[in-house]
Kinemage of the C-alpha trace (Angstrom):
@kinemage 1
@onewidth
@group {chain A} dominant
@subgroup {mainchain}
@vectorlist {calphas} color= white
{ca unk a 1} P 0.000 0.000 0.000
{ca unk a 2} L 1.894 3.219 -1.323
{ca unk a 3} L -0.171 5.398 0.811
{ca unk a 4} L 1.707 4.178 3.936
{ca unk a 5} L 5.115 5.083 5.374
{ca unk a 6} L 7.761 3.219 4.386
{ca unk a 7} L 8.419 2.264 7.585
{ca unk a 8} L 5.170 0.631 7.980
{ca unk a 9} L 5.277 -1.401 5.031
{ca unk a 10} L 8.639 -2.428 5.856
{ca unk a 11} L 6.693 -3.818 9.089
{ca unk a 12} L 3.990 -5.818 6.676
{ca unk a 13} L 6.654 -7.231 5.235
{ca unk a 14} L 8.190 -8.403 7.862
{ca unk a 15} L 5.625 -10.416 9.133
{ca unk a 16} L 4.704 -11.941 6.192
{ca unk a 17} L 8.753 -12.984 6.589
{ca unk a 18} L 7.886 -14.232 9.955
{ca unk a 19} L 4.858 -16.075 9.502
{ca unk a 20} L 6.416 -17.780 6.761
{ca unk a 21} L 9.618 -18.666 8.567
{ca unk a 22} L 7.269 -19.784 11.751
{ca unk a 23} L 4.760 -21.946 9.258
{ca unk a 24} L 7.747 -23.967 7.716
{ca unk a 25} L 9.134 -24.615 10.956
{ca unk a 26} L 5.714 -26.043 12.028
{ca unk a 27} L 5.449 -27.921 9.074
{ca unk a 28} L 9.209 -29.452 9.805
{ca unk a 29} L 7.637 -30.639 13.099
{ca unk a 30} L 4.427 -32.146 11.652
{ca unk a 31} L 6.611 -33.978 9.231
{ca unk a 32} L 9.222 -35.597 12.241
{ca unk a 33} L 5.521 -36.990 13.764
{ca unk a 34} L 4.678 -38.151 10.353
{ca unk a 35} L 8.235 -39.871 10.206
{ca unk a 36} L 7.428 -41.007 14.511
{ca unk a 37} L 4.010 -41.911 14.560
{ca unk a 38} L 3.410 -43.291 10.725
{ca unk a 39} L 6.577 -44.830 9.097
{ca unk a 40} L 8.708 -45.958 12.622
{ca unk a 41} L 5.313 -48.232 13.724
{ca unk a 42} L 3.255 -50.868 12.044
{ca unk a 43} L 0.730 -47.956 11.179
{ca unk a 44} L 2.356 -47.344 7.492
{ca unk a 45} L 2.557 -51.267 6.915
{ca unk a 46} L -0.794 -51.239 7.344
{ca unk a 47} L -2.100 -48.320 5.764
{ca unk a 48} L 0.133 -46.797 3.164
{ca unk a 49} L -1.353 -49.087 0.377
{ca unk a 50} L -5.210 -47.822 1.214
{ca unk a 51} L -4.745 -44.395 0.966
{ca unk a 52} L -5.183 -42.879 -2.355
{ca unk a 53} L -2.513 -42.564 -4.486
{ca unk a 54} L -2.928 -38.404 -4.320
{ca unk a 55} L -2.372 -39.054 -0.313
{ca unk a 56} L 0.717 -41.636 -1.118
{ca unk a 57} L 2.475 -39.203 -4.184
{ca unk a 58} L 2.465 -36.462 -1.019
{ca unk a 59} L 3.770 -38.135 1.262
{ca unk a 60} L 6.756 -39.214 -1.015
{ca unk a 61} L 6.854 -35.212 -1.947
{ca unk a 62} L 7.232 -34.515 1.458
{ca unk a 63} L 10.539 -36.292 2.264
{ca unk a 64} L 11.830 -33.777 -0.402
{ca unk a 65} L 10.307 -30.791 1.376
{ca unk a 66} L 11.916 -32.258 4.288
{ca unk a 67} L 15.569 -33.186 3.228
{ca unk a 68} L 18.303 -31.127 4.545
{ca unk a 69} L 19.050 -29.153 2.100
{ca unk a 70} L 15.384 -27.713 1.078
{ca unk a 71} L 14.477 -24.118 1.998
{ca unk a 72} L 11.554 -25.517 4.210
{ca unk a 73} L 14.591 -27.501 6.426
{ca unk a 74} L 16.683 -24.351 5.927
{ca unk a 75} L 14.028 -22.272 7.260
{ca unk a 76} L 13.166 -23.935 10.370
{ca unk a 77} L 16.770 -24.960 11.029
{ca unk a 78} L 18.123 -21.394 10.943
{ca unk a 79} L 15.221 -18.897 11.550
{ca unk a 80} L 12.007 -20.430 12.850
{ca unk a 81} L 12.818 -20.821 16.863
{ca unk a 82} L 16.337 -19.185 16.906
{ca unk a 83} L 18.710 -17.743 14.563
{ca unk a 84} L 22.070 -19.222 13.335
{ca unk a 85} L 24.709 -16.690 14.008
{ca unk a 86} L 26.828 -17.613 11.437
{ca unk a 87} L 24.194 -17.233 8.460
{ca unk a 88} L 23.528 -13.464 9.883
{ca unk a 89} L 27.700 -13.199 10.185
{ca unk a 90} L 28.032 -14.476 6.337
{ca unk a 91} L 25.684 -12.369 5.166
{ca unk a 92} L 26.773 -9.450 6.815
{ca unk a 93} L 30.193 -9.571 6.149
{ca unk a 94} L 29.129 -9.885 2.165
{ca unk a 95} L 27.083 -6.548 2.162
{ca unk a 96} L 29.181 -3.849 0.828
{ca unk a 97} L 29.794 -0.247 2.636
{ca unk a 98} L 26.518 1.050 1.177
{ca unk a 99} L 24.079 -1.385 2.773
{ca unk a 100} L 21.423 0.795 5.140
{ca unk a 101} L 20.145 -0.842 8.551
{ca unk a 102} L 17.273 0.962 10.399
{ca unk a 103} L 15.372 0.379 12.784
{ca unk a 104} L 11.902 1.801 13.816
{ca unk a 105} L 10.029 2.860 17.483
{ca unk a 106} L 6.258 2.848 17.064
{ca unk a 107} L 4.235 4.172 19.833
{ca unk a 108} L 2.361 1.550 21.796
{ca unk a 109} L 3.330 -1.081 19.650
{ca unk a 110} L 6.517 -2.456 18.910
{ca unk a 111} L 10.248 -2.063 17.705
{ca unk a 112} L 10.926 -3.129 13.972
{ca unk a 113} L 14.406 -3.835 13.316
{ca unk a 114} L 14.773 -4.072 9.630
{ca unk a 115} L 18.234 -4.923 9.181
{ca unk a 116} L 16.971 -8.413 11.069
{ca unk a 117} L 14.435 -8.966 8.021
{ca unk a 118} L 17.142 -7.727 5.523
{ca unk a 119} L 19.265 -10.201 7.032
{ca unk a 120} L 16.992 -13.126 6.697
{ca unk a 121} L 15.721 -12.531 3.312
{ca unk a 122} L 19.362 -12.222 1.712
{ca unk a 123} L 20.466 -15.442 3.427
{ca unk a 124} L 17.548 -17.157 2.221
{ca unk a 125} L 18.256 -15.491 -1.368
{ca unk a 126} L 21.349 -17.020 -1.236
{ca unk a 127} L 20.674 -20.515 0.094
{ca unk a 128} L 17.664 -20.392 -2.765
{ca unk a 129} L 20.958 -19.182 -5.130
{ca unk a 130} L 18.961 -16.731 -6.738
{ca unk a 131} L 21.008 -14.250 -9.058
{ca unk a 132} L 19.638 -11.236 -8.474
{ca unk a 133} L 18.478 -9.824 -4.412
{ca unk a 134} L 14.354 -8.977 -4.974
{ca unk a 135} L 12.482 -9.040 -1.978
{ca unk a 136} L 9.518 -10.348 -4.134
{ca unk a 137} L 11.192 -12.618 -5.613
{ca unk a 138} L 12.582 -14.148 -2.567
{ca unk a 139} L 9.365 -13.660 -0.978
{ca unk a 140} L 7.489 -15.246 -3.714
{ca unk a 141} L 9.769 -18.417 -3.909
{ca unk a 142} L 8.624 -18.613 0.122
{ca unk a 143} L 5.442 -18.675 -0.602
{ca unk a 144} L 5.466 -21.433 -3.366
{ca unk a 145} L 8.008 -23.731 -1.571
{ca unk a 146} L 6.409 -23.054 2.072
{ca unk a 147} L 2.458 -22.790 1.190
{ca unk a 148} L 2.021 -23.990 -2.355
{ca unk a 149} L 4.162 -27.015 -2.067
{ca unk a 150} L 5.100 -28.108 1.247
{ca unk a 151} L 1.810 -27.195 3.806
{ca unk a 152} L -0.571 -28.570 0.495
{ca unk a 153} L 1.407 -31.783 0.744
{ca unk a 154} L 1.610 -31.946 4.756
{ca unk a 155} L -1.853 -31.165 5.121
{ca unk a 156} L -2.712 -33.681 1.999
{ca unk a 157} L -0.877 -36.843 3.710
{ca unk a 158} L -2.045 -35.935 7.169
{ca unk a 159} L -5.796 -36.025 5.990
{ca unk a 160} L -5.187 -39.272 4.281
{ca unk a 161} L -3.424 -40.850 7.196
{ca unk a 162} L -6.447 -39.854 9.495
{ca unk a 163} L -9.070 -40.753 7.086
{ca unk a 164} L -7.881 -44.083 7.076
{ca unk a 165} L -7.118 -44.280 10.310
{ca unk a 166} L -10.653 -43.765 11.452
{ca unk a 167} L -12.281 -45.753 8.695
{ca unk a 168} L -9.866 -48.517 9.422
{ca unk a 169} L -9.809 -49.142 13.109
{ca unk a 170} L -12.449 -50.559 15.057
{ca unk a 171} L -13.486 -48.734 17.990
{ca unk a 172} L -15.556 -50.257 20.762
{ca unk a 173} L -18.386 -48.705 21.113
{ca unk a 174} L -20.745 -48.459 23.797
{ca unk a 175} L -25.008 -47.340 23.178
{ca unk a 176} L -25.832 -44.285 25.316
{ca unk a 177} L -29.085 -42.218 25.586
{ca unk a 178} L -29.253 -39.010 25.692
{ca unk a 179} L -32.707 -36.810 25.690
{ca unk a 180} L -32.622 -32.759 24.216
{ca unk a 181} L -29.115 -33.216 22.754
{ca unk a 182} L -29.183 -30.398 20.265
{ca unk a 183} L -27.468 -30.979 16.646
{ca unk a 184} L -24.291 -29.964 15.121
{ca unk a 185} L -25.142 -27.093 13.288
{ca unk a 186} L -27.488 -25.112 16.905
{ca unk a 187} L -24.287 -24.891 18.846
{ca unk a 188} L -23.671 -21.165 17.619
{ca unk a 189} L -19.978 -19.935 18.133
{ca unk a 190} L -18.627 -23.646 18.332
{ca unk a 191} L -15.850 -25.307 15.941
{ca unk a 192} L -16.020 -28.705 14.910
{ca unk a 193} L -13.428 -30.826 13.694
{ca unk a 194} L -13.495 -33.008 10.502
{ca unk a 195} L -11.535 -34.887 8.170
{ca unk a 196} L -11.613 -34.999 4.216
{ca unk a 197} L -11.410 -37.739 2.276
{ca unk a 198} L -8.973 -37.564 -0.008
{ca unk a 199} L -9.498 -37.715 -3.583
């Protein structure tokens, strides 16, 4: 939005950085419980050739999301709980005598340090090897690798994995009567949790 301050769009930016950085490194974890709770027990034996093949090409996408050298793995590795010194020391020491670093005070909010963001997004530039520095560019590539590609798969395998693993296992199940129980959609305000089937 042109009609704000520079500073404040530097701000918008910056969380769009962040929540980026955060969501891979969510998405990291999700994919270690996929790797704990699916393919180190008997679950995956047992249910890896009933889900669909959509659910089945994810999950093999995923390990490629995953792998150490991906910008999802370099993400949460480096930025998403902590920062790695040395990628902050490497770029810095490659910025030439021209390079600007601000940082902005906004009342009742918050402190913006932009030289942080700047930081981040030129490491990540040049982990992603990109030839020329665009903050769009690099921000862009984020998106497509972190949302596109990686949370589509995540959240593709995961709903296959549940969908078969509550079609598949038999629960014991008990009769109970209950009298004025109101229905799913009259409890106003309320979230309810469900699964899709994959396709």
């Amino acid at each position: 939005d042109e009609s704000r301050s520079e500073p404040v769009r530097s701000v918008a930016l910056c969380g769009v950085v962040e929540s980026l950085i955060l969501l891979a490194g969510e998405l990291k974890e999700a994919w270690e419980s996929i790797q704990h709770c699916y393919y180190s027990t008997q679950v995956s034996k047992k249910l890896n050739a009933a889900l669909p093949e959509s659910a089945q090409a994810a999950l093999k996408r995923c390990g490629r999301h995953f792998d150490g050298a991906g910008l999802v793995s370099y993400l949460r590795n480096n930025f998403a709980n902590h920062n790695n010194a040395d990628e902050m020391l490497k770029i810095a020491k490659a910025l030439d005598d021209e390079a600007e670093f601000t940082f902005s005070l906004f009342p009742h909010d918050n402190k913006y340090f932009e030289y942080a963001t700047k930081v981040r997004l030129l490491a990540i530039a040049s982990h992603l090897k990109l030839p020329e520095m665009y903050w769009d560019k690099v921000i862009e590539r984020m998106v497509v690798v972190v949302v596109k590609e990686a949370y589509a798969d995540v959240h593709h395998a995961l709903n296959g994995i549940l969908s078969q693993l509550l079609t598949a296992v038999e629960l014991d199940r008990q009769p109970v009567t209950a009298t004025g129980v109101r229905a799913w959609n009259e409890f106003p305000g309320e979230y309810h949790f469900y699964i899709e089937q994959p396709q």
